[in-house]
N, C-alpha and C positions, 0 to 999 in steps of 0.2 A: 535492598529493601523496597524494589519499587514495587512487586505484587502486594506486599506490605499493605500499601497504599489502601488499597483497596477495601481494607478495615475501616478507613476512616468515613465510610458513609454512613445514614442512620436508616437506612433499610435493611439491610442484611445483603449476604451474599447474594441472593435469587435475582436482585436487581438487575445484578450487571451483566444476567443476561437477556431479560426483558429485549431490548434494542436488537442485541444481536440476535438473537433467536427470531426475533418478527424479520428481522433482514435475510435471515439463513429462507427463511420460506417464501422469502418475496422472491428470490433467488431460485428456487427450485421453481416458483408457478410460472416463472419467466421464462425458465429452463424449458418445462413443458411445453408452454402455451405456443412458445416460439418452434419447438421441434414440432409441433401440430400441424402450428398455420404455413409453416413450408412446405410439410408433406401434403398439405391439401392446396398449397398452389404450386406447386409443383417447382419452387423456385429454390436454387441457395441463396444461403446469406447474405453472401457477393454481392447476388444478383438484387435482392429484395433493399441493403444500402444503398442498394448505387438508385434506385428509383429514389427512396428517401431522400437522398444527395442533390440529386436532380431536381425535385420539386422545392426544395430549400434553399438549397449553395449549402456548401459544406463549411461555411463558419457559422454560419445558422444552425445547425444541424449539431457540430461541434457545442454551440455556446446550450441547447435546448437540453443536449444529456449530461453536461457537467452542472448544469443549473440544482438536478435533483439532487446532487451531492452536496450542494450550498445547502438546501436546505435538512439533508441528514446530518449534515456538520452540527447543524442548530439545535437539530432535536436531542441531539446527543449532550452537546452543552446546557440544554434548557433540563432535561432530564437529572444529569448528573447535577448542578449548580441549584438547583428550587424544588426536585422531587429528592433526590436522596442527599439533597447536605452536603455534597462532598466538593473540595473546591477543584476549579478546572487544573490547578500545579497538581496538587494531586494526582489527578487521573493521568500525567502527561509527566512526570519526575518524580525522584526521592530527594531531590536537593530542593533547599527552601524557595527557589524561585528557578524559573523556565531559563534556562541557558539558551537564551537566543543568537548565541554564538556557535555554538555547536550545531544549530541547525544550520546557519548562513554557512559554517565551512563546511557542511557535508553535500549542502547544497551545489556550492561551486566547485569542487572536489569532483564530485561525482558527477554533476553538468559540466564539466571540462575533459573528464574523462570519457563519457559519452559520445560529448561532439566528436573528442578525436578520435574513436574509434569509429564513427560514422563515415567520417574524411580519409580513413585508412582504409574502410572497404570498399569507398567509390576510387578513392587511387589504385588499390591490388585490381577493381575487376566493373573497369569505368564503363564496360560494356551491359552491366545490369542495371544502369540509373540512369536518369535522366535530368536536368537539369532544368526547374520549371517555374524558378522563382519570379516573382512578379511583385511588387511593394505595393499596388493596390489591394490585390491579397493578402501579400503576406504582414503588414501591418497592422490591421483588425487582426492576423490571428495570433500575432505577438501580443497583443495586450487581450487579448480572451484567455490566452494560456499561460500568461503572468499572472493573472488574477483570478481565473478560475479552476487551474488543476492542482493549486495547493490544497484549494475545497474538497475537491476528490478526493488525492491522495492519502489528507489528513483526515478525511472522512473514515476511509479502511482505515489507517493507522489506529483512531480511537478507539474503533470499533475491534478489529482481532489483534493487536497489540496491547490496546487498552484494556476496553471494558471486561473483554472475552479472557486475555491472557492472567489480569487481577482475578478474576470470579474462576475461571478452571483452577486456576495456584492455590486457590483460599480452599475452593471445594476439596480437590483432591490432596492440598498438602504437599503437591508437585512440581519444581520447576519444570520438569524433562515432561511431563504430561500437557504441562500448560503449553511449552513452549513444541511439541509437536504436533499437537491437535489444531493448535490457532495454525501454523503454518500448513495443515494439509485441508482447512475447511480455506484458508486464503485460498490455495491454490483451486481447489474443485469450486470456489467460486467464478471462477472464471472459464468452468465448463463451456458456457454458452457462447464463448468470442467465437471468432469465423476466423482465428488461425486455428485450435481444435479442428475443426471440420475441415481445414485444408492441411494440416501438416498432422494430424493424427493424435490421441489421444496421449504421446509419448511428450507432448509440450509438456503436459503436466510435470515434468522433472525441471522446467525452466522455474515455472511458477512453485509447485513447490518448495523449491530451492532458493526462489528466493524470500518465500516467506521466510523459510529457517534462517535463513540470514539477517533480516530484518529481526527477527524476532530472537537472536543471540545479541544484536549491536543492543536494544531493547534487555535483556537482562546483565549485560558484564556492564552496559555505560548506566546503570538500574537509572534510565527514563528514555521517553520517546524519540527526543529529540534528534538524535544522528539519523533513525528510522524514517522520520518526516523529511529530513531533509535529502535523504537518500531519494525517497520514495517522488516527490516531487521535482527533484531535478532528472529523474529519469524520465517519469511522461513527461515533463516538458520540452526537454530536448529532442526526442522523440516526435513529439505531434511538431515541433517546429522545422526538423531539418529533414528530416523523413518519411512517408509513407507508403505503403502499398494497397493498389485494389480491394486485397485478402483480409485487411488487418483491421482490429476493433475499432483503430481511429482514422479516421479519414478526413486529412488538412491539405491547405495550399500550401507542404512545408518544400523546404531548399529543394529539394531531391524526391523524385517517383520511383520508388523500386520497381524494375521490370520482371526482374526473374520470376520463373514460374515458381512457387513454392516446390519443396519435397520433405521428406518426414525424416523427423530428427536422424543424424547417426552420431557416433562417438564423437565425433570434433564438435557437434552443438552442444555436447555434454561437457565441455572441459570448462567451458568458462563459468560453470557450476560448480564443479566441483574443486577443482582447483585457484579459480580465478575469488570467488567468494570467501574460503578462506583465507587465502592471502590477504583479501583486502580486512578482513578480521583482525590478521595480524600488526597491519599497519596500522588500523585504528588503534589498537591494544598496546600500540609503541607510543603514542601518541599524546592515549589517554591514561597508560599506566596502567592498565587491568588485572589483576590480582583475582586467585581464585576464580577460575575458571570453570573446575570441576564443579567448586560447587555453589556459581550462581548458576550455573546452565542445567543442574541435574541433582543441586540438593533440594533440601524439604523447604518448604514455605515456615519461615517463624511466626507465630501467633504471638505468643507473651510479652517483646521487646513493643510490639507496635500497640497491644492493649495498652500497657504503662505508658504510652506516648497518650495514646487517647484519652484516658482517667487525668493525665495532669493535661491536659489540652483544657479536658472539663472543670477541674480544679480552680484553674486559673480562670474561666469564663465566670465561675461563681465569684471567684475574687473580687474579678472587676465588677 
């Protein structure tokens, strides 16, 4: 019942895509404007970072673009909470209240499995990394990335898990609609990183994929929460123990990737397709998941969630 949910605002369906819809085009004029001003300076992305980097420091630089997503987190909330009625559990579970459990264990689950998969690629091929830790760095960017890439993270989650994936369910009457289309505008939102431009347009199987994933844990666990905590223990880990020249973020973390990039082939694909599911399964053992087919691909229920509403209302008369 969690696209469900989404009935219970007192705007209507069109709401919930106001945010997103103004973010989908903030996204494309970014898209543009940024493929413009390169071809008119003649510069890639790489190259045009690493100037930004230099005149800031890269925790500066780091703390100035997660900052916006502070404040989309907000608007999203202020929006949802004081223009359309709808409470923040709501947009965020179908259980009466936020399992903040479920997001600490997916968090650390999934940030544990990260690191050690980080530490297993500099062990197999120690001749691609570099070792560049420093604690005058990397301490400022341990507490900017504990405290500001949840911001981020949960930012996308409310917005194409949330807002996006209740408002497509409601409209079309679709699980399988909702949950494809959020996961393939996630992923083409991230057209404009500077891995795209270095590894080819074939990333988009990464980023797709893992939107679908995100957005299956999101209808069989019906709420956000495994998706938040996924989603945030992954850039964190990530901008802490990892970066490369090429790559959207750029930190003081453990380790400098050296390798030159190359474009995806079969073996980048596997921890897609195979690796995603599996960990589906494990969650699904976990949390007991039932009905599969048809929270991933039935119809959106209208009636059960009206009769919640009418006695929600019922009762507010009472009182």
């Amino acid at each position: 019942m969690y696209i469900e949910q989404g009935y219970k605002g007192s705007l209507g369906t069109w709401n919930l895509f106001v945010i997103p819809g103004l973010f989908i085009l903030f996204m494309i004029f970014n898209y543009v404007s940024t493929a413009t001003l390169l071809a008119e300076s003649d510069q890639s992305m790489e190259e045009m970072m690493a100037v930004m980097i230099d005149q800031m420091g890269r925790n500066v630089f780091l703390a100035l673009n997660l900052f916006i997503f502070v404040i989309g987190l907000g608007v999203i909330f202020i929006w949802t909470k004081f223009i359309n009625q709808q409470s923040i559990t709501s947009l965020t579970t179908s259980r009466p209240k936020i399992d903040w459990k479920r997001i600490f264990f997916m968090f650390f689950f999934w940030g544990t499995f990260s690191a050690g998969t980080i530490l297993l690629s500099v062990y197999l091929a120690p001749e691609d990394y570099v070792l560049q830790f420093e604690w005058k760095k990397f301490i400022p960017l341990l507490i900017i990335s504990l405290l500001m890439f949840p911001f981020q993270t949960s930012f996308e989650e409310y917005l194409f898990r949330g807002q996006l994936l209740q408002g497509l369910g409601i409209a079309t009457k679709s699980r399988a609609v909702a949950w494809i289309v959020t996961s393939v505008l996630f992923g083409l939102m991230h057209a404009a990183n500077p891995e795209v431009e270095k590894l080819g347009f074939e990333v988009m199987i990464f980023y797709i994929g893992t939107g679908l994933v995100l957005g299956a844990m999101t209808l069989l666990d019906e709420g956000l929460e495994l998706a938040l905590g996924f989603h945030a223990a992954n850039n964190t880990v990530i901008a802490l123990m990892l970066t490369m020249s090429w790559t959207g973020i750029q930190t003081d973390s453990i380790y400098l990737g050296t390798a030159e990039p190359t474009s995806m082939g079969a073996v980048d694909i596997v921890p897609v397709v195979i690796g995603y599911p599996i960990l589906l399964i494990i969650l699904g053992k976990i949390y007991k998941w039932k009905n599969w087919k048809e929270k991933l691909f039935g119809k959106v229920e209208v009636r059960k969630i009206a009769e919640e509403n009418q006695s929600e209302y019922q009762n507010s008369l009472n009182q």
